[in-house]
Residue, then its C-alpha position, 0 to 999 in steps of 0.5 A: x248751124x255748122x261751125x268754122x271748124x266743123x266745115x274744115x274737118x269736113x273739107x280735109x276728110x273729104x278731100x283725103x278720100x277722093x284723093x284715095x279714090x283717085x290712086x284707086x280708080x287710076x292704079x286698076x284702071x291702069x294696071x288692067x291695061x298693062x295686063x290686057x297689053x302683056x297679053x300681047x306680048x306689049x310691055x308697058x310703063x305706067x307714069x303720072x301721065x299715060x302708059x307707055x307701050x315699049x313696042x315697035x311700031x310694026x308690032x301693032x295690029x288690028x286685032x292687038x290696037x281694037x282690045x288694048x285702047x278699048x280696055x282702059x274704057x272697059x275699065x272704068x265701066x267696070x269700075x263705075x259699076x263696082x262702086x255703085x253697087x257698093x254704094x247701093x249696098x252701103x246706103x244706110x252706113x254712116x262712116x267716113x270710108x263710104x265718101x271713098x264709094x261716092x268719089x270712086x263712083x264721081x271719078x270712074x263715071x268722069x274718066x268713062x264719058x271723058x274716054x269717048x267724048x275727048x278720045x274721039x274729040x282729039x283722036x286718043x285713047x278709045x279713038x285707035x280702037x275705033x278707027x281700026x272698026x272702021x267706024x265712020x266720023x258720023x258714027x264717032x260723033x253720035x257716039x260723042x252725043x250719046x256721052x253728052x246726053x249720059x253725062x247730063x243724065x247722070x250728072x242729075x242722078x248723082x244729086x241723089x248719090x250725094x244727098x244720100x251720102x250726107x248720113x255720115x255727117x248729118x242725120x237728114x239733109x235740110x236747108x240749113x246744112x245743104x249749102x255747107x255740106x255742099x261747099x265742104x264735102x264736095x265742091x271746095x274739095x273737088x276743085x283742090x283736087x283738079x288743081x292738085x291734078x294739074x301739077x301732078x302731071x305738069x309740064x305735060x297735060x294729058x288730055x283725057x285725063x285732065x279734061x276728063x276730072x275737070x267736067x267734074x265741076x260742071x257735074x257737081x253745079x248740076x247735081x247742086x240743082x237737083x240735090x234740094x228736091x231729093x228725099x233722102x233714105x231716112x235710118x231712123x236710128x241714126x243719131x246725131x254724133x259730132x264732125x270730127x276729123x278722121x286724123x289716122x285714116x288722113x295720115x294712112x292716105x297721105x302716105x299712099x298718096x305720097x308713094x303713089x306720087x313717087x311711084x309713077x314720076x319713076x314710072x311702073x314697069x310692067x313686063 
């Protein structure tokens, strides 16, 4: 069984690592906007909430609207990709830095799918590019369906992630640390971090973004379903070694966490 303090030295790595694989997935994501909209000769401002485009209205164009809002998808499909082939790359490690793989993976997945169901649910984002390919409300609709139906795929698929991402902490997942690892190293996490979300970017509430993180929760119930029946890759040379708190790498975090937070209620110019 896992102790009281064993389940907070959990509940703190885990949440110190999705917090580092946010400023990670939102600063590239971001930034690779920024650079795609400079390509246009488009200056912009990065805040807690959105990008700023510091440019007249009239300087808008087909060609110009099509690449910049459907870049920041791009960029966490992208992003999506790199984290799972690190992860597959990684199977078999069993130290703290790999939650930072399985978070960046969670979060780049939830922003991808959230572009294209809430962009075109509340006409933003990925909405202006496909409104300037003259692509129909039918077709928007199925492409939202398609999301939906990627979204539960995937959410089943991220039961094996996880299973497979327990070797950091437990040599096999079993009946008796499942719901605690569960609980500690994924949802009570997860659910801090959408509340921490939510005042981060008050008084506005950015849609895509906040819905986006918030469908996170209805993954991880569906990924808990699926997570007993998975056999996990065995290392059957990993040996049993005790929870501990990762103390140094939280403070490091905290502080990137702390300058990130600054960073962007100033806003980041990029010219």
């Amino acid at each position: 069984m896992i102790n009281r303090k064993a389940k907070q030295f959990i509940y703190f790595n885990s949440l110190a690592y999705l917090l580092l694989a946010y400023v990670i997935v939102y600063m590239i994501s971001h930034l690779g906007v920024s650079l795609v909209s400079l390509s246009f000769q488009v200056p912009t401002i990065i805040t807690n909430v959105k990008i700023f485009y510091l440019t007249e209205e009239s300087s808008w164009t087909r060609d110009n609207v099509v690449v910049i809002f459907l870049s920041r998808t791009i960029m966490y499909l992208l992003l999506m990709l790199f984290f799972l082939v690190l992860h597959k790359r990684t199977i078999i490690f069993t130290g703290y830095l790999k939650t930072v793989l399985m978070w960046g993976l969670v979060l780049s997945f939830l922003l991808f799918n959230g572009e294209i169901i809430f962009g075109n649910i509340f006409n933003n984002g990925i909405f202006f590019s496909l409104e300037w390919l003259f692509l129909t409300p039918t077709t928007r609709l199925i492409l939202i369906l398609i999301s939906l139906i990627i979204f539960t795929i995937g959410a089943v698929s991220f039961g094996s992630v996880f299973v497979n991402s327990s070797n950091i902490y437990f040599p096999q997942i079993n009946s008796d640390n499942i719901t605690p690892y569960f609980l500690y190293h994924l949802f009570y996490p997860y659910l801090t971090f959408t509340a921490l979300l939510t005042l981060f970017v008050l008084p506005e509430f950015p849609l895509l973004l906040t819905l986006s993180a918030y469908t996170g929760i209805i993954l991880l119930i569906i990924a808990l379903f699926f997570m007993g029946n998975i056999k996990r890759f065995i290392n059957e040379e990993q040996k049993i070694k005790p929870i501990q708190l990762d103390i140094k790498t939280i403070i490091v975090i905290m502080v990137i966490v702390a300058a990130f937070v600054i960073s962007l209620k100033k806003g980041i110019m990029i010219s």
